[in-house]
C-alpha positions as CSV (number, residue, x, y, z in Angstrom):
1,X,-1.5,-17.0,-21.2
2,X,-0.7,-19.8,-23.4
3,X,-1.9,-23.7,-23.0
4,X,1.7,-25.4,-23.7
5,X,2.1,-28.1,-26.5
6,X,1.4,-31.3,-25.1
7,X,4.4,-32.9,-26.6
8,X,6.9,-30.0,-24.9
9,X,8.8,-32.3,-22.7
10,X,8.5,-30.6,-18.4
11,X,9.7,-32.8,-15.9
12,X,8.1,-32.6,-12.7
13,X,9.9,-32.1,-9.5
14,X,8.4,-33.6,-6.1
15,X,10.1,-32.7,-2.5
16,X,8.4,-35.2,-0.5
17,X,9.7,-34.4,2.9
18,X,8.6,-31.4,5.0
19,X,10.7,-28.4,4.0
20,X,11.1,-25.4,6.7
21,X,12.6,-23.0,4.9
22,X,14.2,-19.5,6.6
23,X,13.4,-16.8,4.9
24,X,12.9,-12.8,4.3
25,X,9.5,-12.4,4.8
26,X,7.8,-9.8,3.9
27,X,6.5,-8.1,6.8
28,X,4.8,-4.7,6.5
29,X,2.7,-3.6,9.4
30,X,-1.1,-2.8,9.6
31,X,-2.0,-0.2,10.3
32,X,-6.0,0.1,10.5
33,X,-8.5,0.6,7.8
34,X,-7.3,3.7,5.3
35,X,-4.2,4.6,7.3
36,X,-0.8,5.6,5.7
37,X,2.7,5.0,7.1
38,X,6.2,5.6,6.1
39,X,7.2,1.8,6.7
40,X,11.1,3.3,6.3
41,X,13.5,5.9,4.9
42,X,12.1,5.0,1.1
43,X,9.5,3.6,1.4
44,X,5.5,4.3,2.1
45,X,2.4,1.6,3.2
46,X,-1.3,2.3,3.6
47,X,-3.9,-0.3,4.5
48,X,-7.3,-1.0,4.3
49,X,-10.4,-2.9,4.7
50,X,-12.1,-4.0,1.5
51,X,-13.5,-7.5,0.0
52,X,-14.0,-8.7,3.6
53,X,-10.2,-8.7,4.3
54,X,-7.3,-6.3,5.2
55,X,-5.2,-5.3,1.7
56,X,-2.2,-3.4,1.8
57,X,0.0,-1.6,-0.7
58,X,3.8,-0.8,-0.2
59,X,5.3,1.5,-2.1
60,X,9.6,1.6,-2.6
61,X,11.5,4.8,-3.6
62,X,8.5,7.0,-3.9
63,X,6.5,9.9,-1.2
64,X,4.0,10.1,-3.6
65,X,1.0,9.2,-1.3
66,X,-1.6,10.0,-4.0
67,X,-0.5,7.0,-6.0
68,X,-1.3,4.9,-2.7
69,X,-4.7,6.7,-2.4
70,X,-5.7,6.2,-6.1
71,X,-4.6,2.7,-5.6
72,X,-7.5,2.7,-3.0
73,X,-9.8,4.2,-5.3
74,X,-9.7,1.0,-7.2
75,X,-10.1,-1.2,-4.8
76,X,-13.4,0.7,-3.6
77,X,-14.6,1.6,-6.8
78,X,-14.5,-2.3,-7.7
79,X,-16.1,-3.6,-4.7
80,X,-19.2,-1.5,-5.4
81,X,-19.4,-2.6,-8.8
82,X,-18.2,-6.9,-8.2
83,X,-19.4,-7.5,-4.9
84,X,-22.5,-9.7,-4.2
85,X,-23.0,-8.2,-0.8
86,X,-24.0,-4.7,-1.4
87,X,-27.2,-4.3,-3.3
88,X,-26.4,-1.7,-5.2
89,X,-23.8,-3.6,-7.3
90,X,-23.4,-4.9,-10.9
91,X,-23.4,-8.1,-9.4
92,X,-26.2,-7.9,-7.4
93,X,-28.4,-6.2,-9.8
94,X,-27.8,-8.9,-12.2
95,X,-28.5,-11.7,-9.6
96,X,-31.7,-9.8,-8.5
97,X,-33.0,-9.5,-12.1
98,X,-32.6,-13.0,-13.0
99,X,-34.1,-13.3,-17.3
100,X,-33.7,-9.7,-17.8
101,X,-30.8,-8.0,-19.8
102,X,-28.7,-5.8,-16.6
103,X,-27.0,-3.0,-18.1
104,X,-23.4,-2.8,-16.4
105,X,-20.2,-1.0,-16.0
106,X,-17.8,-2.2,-18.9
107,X,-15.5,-3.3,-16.3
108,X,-17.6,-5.6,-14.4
109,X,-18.0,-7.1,-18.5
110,X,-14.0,-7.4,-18.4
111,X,-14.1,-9.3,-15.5
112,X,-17.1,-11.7,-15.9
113,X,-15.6,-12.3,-19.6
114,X,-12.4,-13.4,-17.6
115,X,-14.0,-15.8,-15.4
116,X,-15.9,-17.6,-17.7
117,X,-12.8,-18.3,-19.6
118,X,-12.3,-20.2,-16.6
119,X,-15.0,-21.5,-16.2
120,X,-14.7,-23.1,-19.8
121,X,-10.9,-24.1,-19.4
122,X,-11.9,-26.2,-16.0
123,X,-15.0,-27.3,-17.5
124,X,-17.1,-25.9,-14.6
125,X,-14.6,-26.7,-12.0
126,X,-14.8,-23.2,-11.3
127,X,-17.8,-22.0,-11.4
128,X,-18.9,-18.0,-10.6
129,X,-22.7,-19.2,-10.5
130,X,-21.8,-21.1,-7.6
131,X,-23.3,-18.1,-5.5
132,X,-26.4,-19.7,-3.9
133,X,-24.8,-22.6,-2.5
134,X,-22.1,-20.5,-1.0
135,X,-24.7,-18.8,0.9
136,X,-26.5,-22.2,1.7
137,X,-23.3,-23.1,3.6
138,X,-22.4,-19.6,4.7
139,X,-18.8,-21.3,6.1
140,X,-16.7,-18.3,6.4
141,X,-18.8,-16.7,8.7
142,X,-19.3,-20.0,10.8
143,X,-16.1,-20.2,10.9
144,X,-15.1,-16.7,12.1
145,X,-17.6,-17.3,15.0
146,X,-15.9,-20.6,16.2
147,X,-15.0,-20.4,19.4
148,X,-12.8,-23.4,19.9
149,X,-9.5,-23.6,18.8
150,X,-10.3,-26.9,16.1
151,X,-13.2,-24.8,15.0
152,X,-15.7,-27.5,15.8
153,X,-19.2,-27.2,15.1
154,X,-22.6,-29.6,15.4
155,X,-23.8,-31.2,12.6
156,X,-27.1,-28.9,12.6
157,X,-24.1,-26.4,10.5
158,X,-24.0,-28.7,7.4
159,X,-27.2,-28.4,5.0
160,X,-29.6,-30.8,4.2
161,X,-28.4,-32.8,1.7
162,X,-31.7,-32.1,-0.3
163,X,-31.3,-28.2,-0.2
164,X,-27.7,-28.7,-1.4
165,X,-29.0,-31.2,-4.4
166,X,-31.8,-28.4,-5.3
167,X,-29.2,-25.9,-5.6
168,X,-26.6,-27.8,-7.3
169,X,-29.1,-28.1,-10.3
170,X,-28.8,-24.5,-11.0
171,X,-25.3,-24.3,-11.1
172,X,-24.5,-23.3,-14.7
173,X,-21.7,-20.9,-16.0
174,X,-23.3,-21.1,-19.0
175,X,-26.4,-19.1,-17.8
176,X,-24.3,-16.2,-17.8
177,X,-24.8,-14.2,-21.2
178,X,-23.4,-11.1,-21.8
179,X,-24.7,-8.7,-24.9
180,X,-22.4,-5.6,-25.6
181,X,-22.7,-4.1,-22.4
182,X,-25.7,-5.8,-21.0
183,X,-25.3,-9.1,-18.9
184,X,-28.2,-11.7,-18.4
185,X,-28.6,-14.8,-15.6
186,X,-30.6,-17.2,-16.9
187,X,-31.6,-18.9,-14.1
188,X,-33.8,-17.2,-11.1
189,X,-32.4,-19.8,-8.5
190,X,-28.5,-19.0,-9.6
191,X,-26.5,-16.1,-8.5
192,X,-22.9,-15.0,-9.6
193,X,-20.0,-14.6,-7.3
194,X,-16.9,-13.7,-7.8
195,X,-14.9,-14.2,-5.3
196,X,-12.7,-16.8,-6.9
197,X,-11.4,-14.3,-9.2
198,X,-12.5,-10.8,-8.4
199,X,-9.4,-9.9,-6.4
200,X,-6.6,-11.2,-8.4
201,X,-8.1,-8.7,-11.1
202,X,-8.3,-5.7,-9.1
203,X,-4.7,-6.5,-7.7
204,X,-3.6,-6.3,-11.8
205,X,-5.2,-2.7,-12.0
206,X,-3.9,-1.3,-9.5
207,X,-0.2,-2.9,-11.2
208,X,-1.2,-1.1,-14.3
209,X,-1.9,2.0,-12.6
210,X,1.4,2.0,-10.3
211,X,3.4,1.1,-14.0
212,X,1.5,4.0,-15.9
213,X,2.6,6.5,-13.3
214,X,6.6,5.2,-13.3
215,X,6.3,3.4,-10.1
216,X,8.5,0.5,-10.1
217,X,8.7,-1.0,-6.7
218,X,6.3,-2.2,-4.2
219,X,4.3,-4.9,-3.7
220,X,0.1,-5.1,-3.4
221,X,-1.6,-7.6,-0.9
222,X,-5.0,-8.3,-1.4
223,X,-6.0,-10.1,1.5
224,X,-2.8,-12.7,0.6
225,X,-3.2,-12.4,-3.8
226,X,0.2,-11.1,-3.5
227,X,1.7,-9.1,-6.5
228,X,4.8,-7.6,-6.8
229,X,5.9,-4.5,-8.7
230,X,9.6,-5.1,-9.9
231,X,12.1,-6.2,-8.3
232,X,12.8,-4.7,-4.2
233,X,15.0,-1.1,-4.3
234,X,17.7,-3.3,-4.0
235,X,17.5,-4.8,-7.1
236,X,17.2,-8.9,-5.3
237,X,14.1,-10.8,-5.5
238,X,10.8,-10.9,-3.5
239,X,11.0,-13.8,-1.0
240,X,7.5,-15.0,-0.3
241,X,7.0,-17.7,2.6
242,X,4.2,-20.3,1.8
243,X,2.2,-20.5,5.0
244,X,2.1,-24.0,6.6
245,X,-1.6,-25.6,6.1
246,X,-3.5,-25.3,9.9
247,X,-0.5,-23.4,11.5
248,X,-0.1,-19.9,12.4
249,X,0.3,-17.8,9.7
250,X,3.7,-16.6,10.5
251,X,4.9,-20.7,10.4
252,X,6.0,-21.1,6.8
253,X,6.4,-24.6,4.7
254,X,8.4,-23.7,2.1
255,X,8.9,-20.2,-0.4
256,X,9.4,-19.4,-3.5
257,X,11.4,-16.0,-4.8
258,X,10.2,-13.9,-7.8
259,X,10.3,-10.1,-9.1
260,X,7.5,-8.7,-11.2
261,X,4.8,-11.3,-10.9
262,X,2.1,-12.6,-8.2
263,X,1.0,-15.2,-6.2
264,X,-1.8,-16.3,-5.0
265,X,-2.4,-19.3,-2.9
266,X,-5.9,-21.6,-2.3
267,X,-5.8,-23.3,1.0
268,X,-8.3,-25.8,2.7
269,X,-7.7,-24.5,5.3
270,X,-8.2,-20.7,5.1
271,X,-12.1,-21.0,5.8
272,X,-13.6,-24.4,7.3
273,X,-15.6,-25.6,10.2
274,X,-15.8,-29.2,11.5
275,X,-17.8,-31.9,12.3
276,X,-16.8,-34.9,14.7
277,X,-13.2,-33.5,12.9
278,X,-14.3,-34.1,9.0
279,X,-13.4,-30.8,7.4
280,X,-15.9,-28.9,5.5
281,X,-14.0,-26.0,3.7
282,X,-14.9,-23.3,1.7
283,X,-14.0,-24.2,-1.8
284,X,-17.1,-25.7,-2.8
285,X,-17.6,-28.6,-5.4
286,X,-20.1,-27.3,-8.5
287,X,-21.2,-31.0,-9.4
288,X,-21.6,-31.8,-5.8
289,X,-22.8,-28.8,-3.6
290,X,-20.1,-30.0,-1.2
291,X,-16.6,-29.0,-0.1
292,X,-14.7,-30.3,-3.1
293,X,-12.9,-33.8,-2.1
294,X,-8.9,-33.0,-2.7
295,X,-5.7,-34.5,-1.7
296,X,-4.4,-31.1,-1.6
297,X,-3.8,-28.5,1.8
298,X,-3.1,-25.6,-0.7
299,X,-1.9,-24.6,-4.2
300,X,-0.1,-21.4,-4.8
301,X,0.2,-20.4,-8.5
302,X,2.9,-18.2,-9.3
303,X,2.6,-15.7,-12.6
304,X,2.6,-13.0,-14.6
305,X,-1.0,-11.9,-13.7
306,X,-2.8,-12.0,-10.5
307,X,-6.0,-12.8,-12.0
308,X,-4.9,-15.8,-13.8
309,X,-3.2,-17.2,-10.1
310,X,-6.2,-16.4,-8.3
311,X,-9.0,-18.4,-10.6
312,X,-6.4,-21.6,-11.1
313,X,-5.0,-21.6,-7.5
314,X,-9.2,-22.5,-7.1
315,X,-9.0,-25.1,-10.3
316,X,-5.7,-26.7,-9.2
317,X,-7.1,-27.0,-5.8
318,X,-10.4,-28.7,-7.2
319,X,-8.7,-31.0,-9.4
320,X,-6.4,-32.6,-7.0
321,X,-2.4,-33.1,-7.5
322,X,-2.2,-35.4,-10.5
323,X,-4.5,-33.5,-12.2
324,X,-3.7,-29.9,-11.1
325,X,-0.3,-30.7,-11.8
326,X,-0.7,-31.9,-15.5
327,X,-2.7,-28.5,-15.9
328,X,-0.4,-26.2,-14.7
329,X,2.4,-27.8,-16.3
330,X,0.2,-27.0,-20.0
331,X,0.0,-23.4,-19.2
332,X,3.0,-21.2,-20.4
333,X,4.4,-18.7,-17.8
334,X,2.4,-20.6,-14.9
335,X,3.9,-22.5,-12.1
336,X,2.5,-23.7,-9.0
337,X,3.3,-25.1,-5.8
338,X,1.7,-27.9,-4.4
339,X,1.5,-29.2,-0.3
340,X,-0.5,-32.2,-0.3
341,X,-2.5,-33.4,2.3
342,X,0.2,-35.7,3.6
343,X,2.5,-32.4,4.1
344,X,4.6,-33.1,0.7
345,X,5.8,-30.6,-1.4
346,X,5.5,-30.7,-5.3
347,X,6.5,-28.1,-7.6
348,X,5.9,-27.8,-11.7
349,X,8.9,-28.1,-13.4
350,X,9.9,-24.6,-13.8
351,X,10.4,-23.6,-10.4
Protein backbone atom coordinates (compact mmCIF):
# COMPACT_ATOMS: atom_id res chain seq x y z
CA UNK A 1 0.00 0.00 0.00
CA UNK A 2 0.97 3.36 -1.10
CA UNK A 3 0.40 6.87 0.76
CA UNK A 4 -1.05 8.95 -2.41
CA UNK A 5 0.68 12.35 -3.47
CA UNK A 6 -0.88 14.98 -1.69
CA UNK A 7 -1.29 17.17 -4.69
CA UNK A 8 -3.30 14.07 -6.64
CA UNK A 9 -6.58 15.77 -6.93
CA UNK A 10 -9.86 13.06 -5.16
CA UNK A 11 -12.92 14.54 -4.77
CA UNK A 12 -14.93 13.43 -2.01
CA UNK A 13 -18.48 12.18 -2.34
CA UNK A 14 -20.98 12.67 0.74
CA UNK A 15 -24.72 10.94 0.67
CA UNK A 16 -26.20 12.74 3.48
CA UNK A 17 -29.51 11.08 3.63
CA UNK A 18 -30.23 7.61 4.99
CA UNK A 19 -29.71 5.10 2.08
CA UNK A 20 -31.59 1.59 2.41
CA UNK A 21 -30.23 -0.18 -0.14
CA UNK A 22 -31.77 -3.89 -1.47
CA UNK A 23 -29.39 -6.03 -2.00
CA UNK A 24 -27.79 -9.76 -2.56
CA UNK A 25 -26.56 -10.51 0.61
CA UNK A 26 -24.52 -12.96 1.26
CA UNK A 27 -26.05 -15.43 3.38
CA UNK A 28 -24.33 -18.72 4.07
CA UNK A 29 -25.65 -20.75 7.02
CA UNK A 30 -23.91 -21.76 10.35
CA UNK A 31 -23.53 -24.58 10.96
CA UNK A 32 -21.85 -25.17 14.48
CA UNK A 33 -18.25 -25.11 15.44
CA UNK A 34 -16.01 -27.29 12.76
CA UNK A 35 -19.01 -28.49 10.68
CA UNK A 36 -18.95 -28.80 6.80
CA UNK A 37 -21.88 -28.38 4.45
CA UNK A 38 -22.56 -28.47 0.80
CA UNK A 39 -24.28 -24.92 0.88
CA UNK A 40 -25.40 -25.89 -3.03
CA UNK A 41 -24.79 -27.86 -6.27
CA UNK A 42 -21.05 -26.11 -6.48
CA UNK A 43 -20.35 -25.05 -3.73
CA UNK A 44 -19.03 -26.17 -0.09
CA UNK A 45 -19.03 -24.10 3.64
CA UNK A 46 -17.54 -25.13 6.99
CA UNK A 47 -17.68 -23.08 10.11
CA UNK A 48 -16.04 -22.53 13.16
CA UNK A 49 -15.42 -21.04 16.45
CA UNK A 50 -12.05 -19.28 16.77
CA UNK A 51 -10.83 -15.56 18.05
CA UNK A 52 -13.94 -15.43 20.14
CA UNK A 53 -16.29 -15.33 17.17
CA UNK A 54 -17.95 -17.72 14.55
CA UNK A 55 -15.71 -17.62 10.96
CA UNK A 56 -16.80 -19.23 8.03
CA UNK A 57 -15.27 -20.19 4.68
CA UNK A 58 -17.28 -20.74 1.37
CA UNK A 59 -15.83 -22.36 -1.14
CA UNK A 60 -17.37 -22.06 -5.20
CA UNK A 61 -16.75 -24.76 -7.86
CA UNK A 62 -14.62 -27.00 -5.80
CA UNK A 63 -15.49 -30.62 -3.34
CA UNK A 64 -12.25 -30.36 -2.26
CA UNK A 65 -13.02 -30.33 1.61
CA UNK A 66 -9.30 -30.56 2.57
CA UNK A 67 -8.68 -27.09 1.32
CA UNK A 68 -11.62 -25.97 3.75
CA UNK A 69 -9.89 -27.96 6.60
CA UNK A 70 -6.37 -26.60 6.03
CA UNK A 71 -8.07 -23.32 5.83
CA UNK A 72 -8.96 -24.15 9.52
CA UNK A 73 -5.58 -25.16 10.34
CA UNK A 74 -4.62 -21.60 10.02
CA UNK A 75 -7.02 -20.13 11.80
CA UNK A 76 -6.10 -22.53 14.83
CA UNK A 77 -2.61 -22.62 14.42
CA UNK A 78 -2.63 -18.61 14.61
CA UNK A 79 -4.76 -18.30 17.57
CA UNK A 80 -2.33 -20.34 19.64
CA UNK A 81 0.47 -18.35 18.59
CA UNK A 82 -1.45 -14.31 18.49
CA UNK A 83 -3.87 -14.72 21.12
CA UNK A 84 -3.55 -13.04 24.53
CA UNK A 85 -5.92 -15.40 26.19
CA UNK A 86 -4.27 -18.61 26.17
CA UNK A 87 -1.04 -18.70 28.08
CA UNK A 88 0.83 -20.68 26.10
CA UNK A 89 1.02 -18.16 23.29
CA UNK A 90 3.69 -15.85 21.63
CA UNK A 91 1.75 -13.26 22.80
CA UNK A 92 1.36 -14.10 26.12
CA UNK A 93 4.75 -15.32 26.77
CA UNK A 94 6.00 -12.01 25.69
CA UNK A 95 3.54 -10.06 27.86
CA UNK A 96 4.42 -12.36 30.83
CA UNK A 97 8.17 -11.85 30.41
CA UNK A 98 8.07 -8.16 30.27
CA UNK A 99 12.46 -6.86 29.87
CA UNK A 100 13.39 -10.18 28.57
CA UNK A 101 14.11 -11.13 24.91
CA UNK A 102 10.87 -13.91 23.94
CA UNK A 103 11.94 -16.10 21.30
CA UNK A 104 8.84 -16.44 18.89
CA UNK A 105 7.39 -18.10 15.83
CA UNK A 106 8.52 -15.95 12.74
CA UNK A 107 5.00 -15.50 11.97
CA UNK A 108 3.84 -13.87 15.08
CA UNK A 109 7.30 -11.39 13.91
CA UNK A 110 5.32 -10.83 10.55
CA UNK A 111 2.46 -9.78 12.18
CA UNK A 112 3.70 -7.64 15.06
CA UNK A 113 6.11 -5.92 12.28
CA UNK A 114 2.64 -5.25 10.59
CA UNK A 115 0.98 -3.61 13.35
CA UNK A 116 3.50 -1.41 14.38
CA UNK A 117 3.60 0.00 10.95
CA UNK A 118 0.32 1.06 12.12
CA UNK A 119 1.02 2.01 14.93
CA UNK A 120 3.63 4.59 13.35
CA UNK A 121 1.39 5.65 10.37
CA UNK A 122 -1.54 6.76 13.14
CA UNK A 123 0.91 7.93 15.42
CA UNK A 124 -0.32 5.77 18.22
CA UNK A 125 -3.88 5.97 17.36
CA UNK A 126 -3.73 2.37 17.12
CA UNK A 127 -1.95 1.08 19.53
CA UNK A 128 -1.39 -3.07 20.12
CA UNK A 129 0.07 -2.19 23.72
CA UNK A 130 -3.17 -1.08 24.56
CA UNK A 131 -3.69 -4.67 26.25
CA UNK A 132 -4.02 -3.73 29.98
CA UNK A 133 -6.52 -1.20 29.62
CA UNK A 134 -8.67 -3.40 27.54
CA UNK A 135 -8.76 -5.70 30.32
CA UNK A 136 -9.29 -2.79 32.93
CA UNK A 137 -12.61 -2.27 31.03
CA UNK A 138 -13.22 -5.83 30.07
CA UNK A 139 -16.44 -4.27 27.79
CA UNK A 140 -17.08 -7.14 25.55
CA UNK A 141 -17.78 -9.39 28.09
CA UNK A 142 -20.05 -6.79 30.08
CA UNK A 143 -21.62 -6.47 27.31
CA UNK A 144 -22.37 -10.09 26.27
CA UNK A 145 -23.94 -10.45 29.83
CA UNK A 146 -26.42 -7.43 29.52
CA UNK A 147 -29.56 -8.38 30.00
CA UNK A 148 -31.55 -5.50 28.82
CA UNK A 149 -32.21 -4.77 25.50
CA UNK A 150 -30.19 -0.94 25.59
CA UNK A 151 -27.45 -2.91 27.35
CA UNK A 152 -27.55 -0.65 30.40
CA UNK A 153 -25.31 -1.00 33.10
CA UNK A 154 -24.49 0.96 36.66
CA UNK A 155 -21.75 3.16 36.84
CA UNK A 156 -19.82 0.71 39.34
CA UNK A 157 -18.82 -0.91 35.34
CA UNK A 158 -16.72 2.09 34.34
CA UNK A 159 -13.13 2.23 36.09
CA UNK A 160 -11.76 4.63 38.31
CA UNK A 161 -10.59 7.26 36.50
CA UNK A 162 -7.22 6.87 38.48
CA UNK A 163 -6.70 3.13 37.46
CA UNK A 164 -7.36 4.20 33.83
CA UNK A 165 -4.70 7.30 34.16
CA UNK A 166 -2.07 4.67 35.66
CA UNK A 167 -2.49 2.53 32.78
CA UNK A 168 -2.64 5.00 30.16
CA UNK A 169 1.04 5.82 31.15
CA UNK A 170 2.21 2.59 29.88
CA UNK A 171 0.73 2.64 26.70
CA UNK A 172 3.72 2.74 24.26
CA UNK A 173 4.02 0.91 20.82
CA UNK A 174 7.36 1.83 21.01
CA UNK A 175 8.11 -0.61 23.90
CA UNK A 176 7.71 -3.27 21.54
CA UNK A 177 11.26 -4.31 20.09
CA UNK A 178 11.80 -7.00 18.02
CA UNK A 179 15.53 -8.60 17.43
CA UNK A 180 15.74 -11.26 14.56
CA UNK A 181 13.47 -13.53 15.93
CA UNK A 182 13.25 -12.52 19.51
CA UNK A 183 10.57 -9.88 20.66
CA UNK A 184 10.98 -7.75 23.85
CA UNK A 185 8.12 -5.48 26.03
CA UNK A 186 9.63 -3.02 27.61
CA UNK A 187 7.36 -2.20 30.05
CA UNK A 188 6.12 -4.71 32.96
CA UNK A 189 2.72 -2.83 33.32
CA UNK A 190 2.04 -2.99 29.19
CA UNK A 191 0.75 -5.93 27.40
CA UNK A 192 0.28 -6.48 23.50
CA UNK A 193 -2.96 -7.25 21.92
CA UNK A 194 -3.76 -7.81 18.74
CA UNK A 195 -7.01 -7.87 18.19
CA UNK A 196 -7.17 -4.77 16.01
CA UNK A 197 -5.24 -6.49 13.44
CA UNK A 198 -4.76 -10.12 14.08
CA UNK A 199 -7.71 -11.30 12.03
CA UNK A 200 -7.47 -9.35 8.95
CA UNK A 201 -4.00 -11.09 8.70
CA UNK A 202 -5.03 -14.58 9.19
CA UNK A 203 -8.07 -13.89 6.75
CA UNK A 204 -5.03 -12.90 3.95
CA UNK A 205 -3.35 -16.46 4.62
CA UNK A 206 -5.84 -18.39 4.28
CA UNK A 207 -6.41 -16.13 0.57
CA UNK A 208 -2.90 -17.10 -0.22
CA UNK A 209 -3.36 -20.58 0.57
CA UNK A 210 -6.88 -21.01 -1.31
CA UNK A 211 -4.79 -19.02 -4.53
CA UNK A 212 -1.67 -21.37 -4.19
CA UNK A 213 -3.95 -24.45 -4.46
CA UNK A 214 -6.03 -22.85 -7.78
CA UNK A 215 -8.99 -22.06 -5.88
CA UNK A 216 -10.66 -19.11 -7.25
CA UNK A 217 -13.96 -18.53 -5.70
CA UNK A 218 -15.25 -18.22 -2.34
CA UNK A 219 -15.36 -15.91 0.15
CA UNK A 220 -13.71 -16.04 4.05
CA UNK A 221 -15.58 -14.45 7.13
CA UNK A 222 -13.76 -13.87 9.99
CA UNK A 223 -16.13 -13.01 12.46
CA UNK A 224 -17.33 -9.96 9.69
CA UNK A 225 -13.33 -9.18 8.12
CA UNK A 226 -14.87 -10.21 5.08
CA UNK A 227 -12.53 -11.25 2.08
CA UNK A 228 -13.47 -12.42 -1.07
CA UNK A 229 -11.63 -14.82 -3.44
CA UNK A 230 -12.48 -13.68 -7.12
CA UNK A 231 -15.22 -12.90 -8.46
CA UNK A 232 -18.78 -15.36 -7.56
CA UNK A 233 -18.93 -18.63 -10.24
CA UNK A 234 -20.90 -16.38 -12.09
CA UNK A 235 -18.48 -14.16 -12.98
CA UNK A 236 -20.66 -10.71 -11.18
CA UNK A 237 -19.44 -9.04 -8.16
CA UNK A 238 -19.69 -9.72 -4.40
CA UNK A 239 -22.59 -7.55 -2.92
CA UNK A 240 -21.80 -6.82 0.62
CA UNK A 241 -24.62 -5.03 2.88
CA UNK A 242 -23.19 -2.56 5.47
CA UNK A 243 -25.04 -3.27 8.63
CA UNK A 244 -27.12 -0.41 10.01
CA UNK A 245 -25.26 1.08 13.39
CA UNK A 246 -27.65 -0.39 16.65
CA UNK A 247 -30.06 -2.47 14.30
CA UNK A 248 -30.23 -6.02 13.74
CA UNK A 249 -27.68 -7.31 11.87
CA UNK A 250 -29.71 -8.46 8.93
CA UNK A 251 -30.99 -4.35 8.60
CA UNK A 252 -28.43 -2.95 6.15
CA UNK A 253 -27.53 0.98 5.54
CA UNK A 254 -26.02 0.94 2.46
CA UNK A 255 -23.40 -1.67 0.35
CA UNK A 256 -20.81 -1.64 -1.56
CA UNK A 257 -19.94 -4.37 -4.56
CA UNK A 258 -16.30 -5.73 -5.18
CA UNK A 259 -14.46 -9.04 -6.46
CA UNK A 260 -11.12 -10.01 -5.18
CA UNK A 261 -10.64 -7.78 -2.17
CA UNK A 262 -11.96 -7.41 1.62
CA UNK A 263 -13.74 -5.55 3.91
CA UNK A 264 -13.74 -4.97 7.08
CA UNK A 265 -15.93 -2.68 9.06
CA UNK A 266 -15.23 -0.87 12.88
CA UNK A 267 -18.53 -0.08 14.49
CA UNK A 268 -19.31 1.60 17.94
CA UNK A 269 -21.61 -0.24 18.21
CA UNK A 270 -20.41 -3.84 17.91
CA UNK A 271 -19.26 -4.03 21.76
CA UNK A 272 -20.54 -1.31 24.26
CA UNK A 273 -22.39 -0.98 27.52
CA UNK A 274 -24.11 2.09 28.86
CA UNK A 275 -24.50 4.28 31.50
CA UNK A 276 -27.60 6.61 32.26
CA UNK A 277 -27.37 6.02 28.01
CA UNK A 278 -23.70 7.56 27.37
CA UNK A 279 -22.04 4.89 25.31
CA UNK A 280 -18.84 3.34 26.40
CA UNK A 281 -17.62 1.21 23.38
CA UNK A 282 -14.92 -0.90 22.85
CA UNK A 283 -12.46 0.94 20.74
CA UNK A 284 -10.50 2.42 23.28
CA UNK A 285 -8.57 5.87 23.18
CA UNK A 286 -4.56 5.23 23.77
CA UNK A 287 -4.01 8.99 25.04
CA UNK A 288 -7.12 8.79 27.08
CA UNK A 289 -7.81 5.24 28.60
CA UNK A 290 -11.37 5.90 27.47
CA UNK A 291 -13.65 4.87 24.59
CA UNK A 292 -12.30 7.04 21.85
CA UNK A 293 -14.70 10.33 21.32
CA UNK A 294 -15.81 10.01 17.39
CA UNK A 295 -18.42 11.35 15.30
CA UNK A 296 -18.43 8.13 13.54
CA UNK A 297 -21.17 4.82 14.02
CA UNK A 298 -18.69 2.68 11.82
CA UNK A 299 -16.05 2.74 9.00
CA UNK A 300 -15.69 0.00 6.62
CA UNK A 301 -12.41 -0.02 4.59
CA UNK A 302 -12.62 -1.66 1.45
CA UNK A 303 -9.12 -3.23 -0.17
CA UNK A 304 -6.77 -5.28 -1.52
CA UNK A 305 -5.69 -6.90 1.91
CA UNK A 306 -7.61 -7.75 4.88
CA UNK A 307 -4.99 -6.78 7.12
CA UNK A 308 -4.61 -3.40 5.93
CA UNK A 309 -8.80 -2.83 6.33
CA UNK A 310 -8.86 -4.35 9.57
CA UNK A 311 -5.96 -2.02 11.41
CA UNK A 312 -7.35 1.38 9.52
CA UNK A 313 -11.14 0.52 9.78
CA UNK A 314 -9.78 1.01 13.88
CA UNK A 315 -7.58 4.39 12.80
CA UNK A 316 -10.41 5.84 10.62
CA UNK A 317 -12.79 5.12 13.41
CA UNK A 318 -10.33 6.97 16.05
CA UNK A 319 -9.71 9.80 14.02
CA UNK A 320 -13.16 10.92 13.29
CA UNK A 321 -14.76 11.83 9.59
CA UNK A 322 -12.67 14.79 8.54
CA UNK A 323 -9.75 13.31 9.47
CA UNK A 324 -10.33 9.57 8.58
CA UNK A 325 -11.48 10.75 5.51
CA UNK A 326 -8.30 12.83 4.47
CA UNK A 327 -6.35 9.59 5.46
CA UNK A 328 -8.03 7.17 3.46
CA UNK A 329 -8.28 9.35 0.60
CA UNK A 330 -3.88 9.43 0.85
CA UNK A 331 -3.78 5.69 0.67
CA UNK A 332 -3.68 4.13 -2.87
CA UNK A 333 -6.03 1.17 -3.39
CA UNK A 334 -7.99 2.09 -0.11
CA UNK A 335 -11.50 3.26 0.16
CA UNK A 336 -13.79 3.45 2.91
CA UNK A 337 -17.15 4.02 3.78
CA UNK A 338 -18.24 6.25 6.41
CA UNK A 339 -21.88 6.43 8.55
CA UNK A 340 -21.66 9.14 10.84
CA UNK A 341 -23.16 9.48 13.95
CA UNK A 342 -25.97 11.50 12.56
CA UNK A 343 -26.80 8.39 10.15
CA UNK A 344 -25.02 10.06 6.98
CA UNK A 345 -23.19 8.31 4.54
CA UNK A 346 -19.77 9.43 3.11
CA UNK A 347 -17.76 7.59 0.77
CA UNK A 348 -13.78 8.39 -0.49
CA UNK A 349 -13.82 9.34 -3.85
CA UNK A 350 -13.20 6.10 -5.48
CA UNK A 351 -16.15 4.31 -4.72
Amino acid sequence: MKIRNKNTPKTKKAFSNLIIILILMISVPLYGCGKTSNTSGDSISKSGFYFDTIIEITLNDTEDLSALDHCFEIASEYEALLSANISTSDISNINSHPGEYVKVDERTIDVLEKALYYCKLSDGAFDITIGALTELWNISQIAESCENEDNQVSESYIPSKEAIDELVQHVNYENVIISDQQVMLKDSEAKIDLGGIAKGYIADQMKQYLNENNITSGIINLGGNIITIGPKSSGDDYHIGIQYPFKDASEVITSVSFSDGSIVTSGIYERYFKVDDVIYHHILDPDSGYPVNTDLYSVSIISTDSCDCDALSTIALSYGLDKGMELIESLDGVEAIFITNQYEIFRTSGL
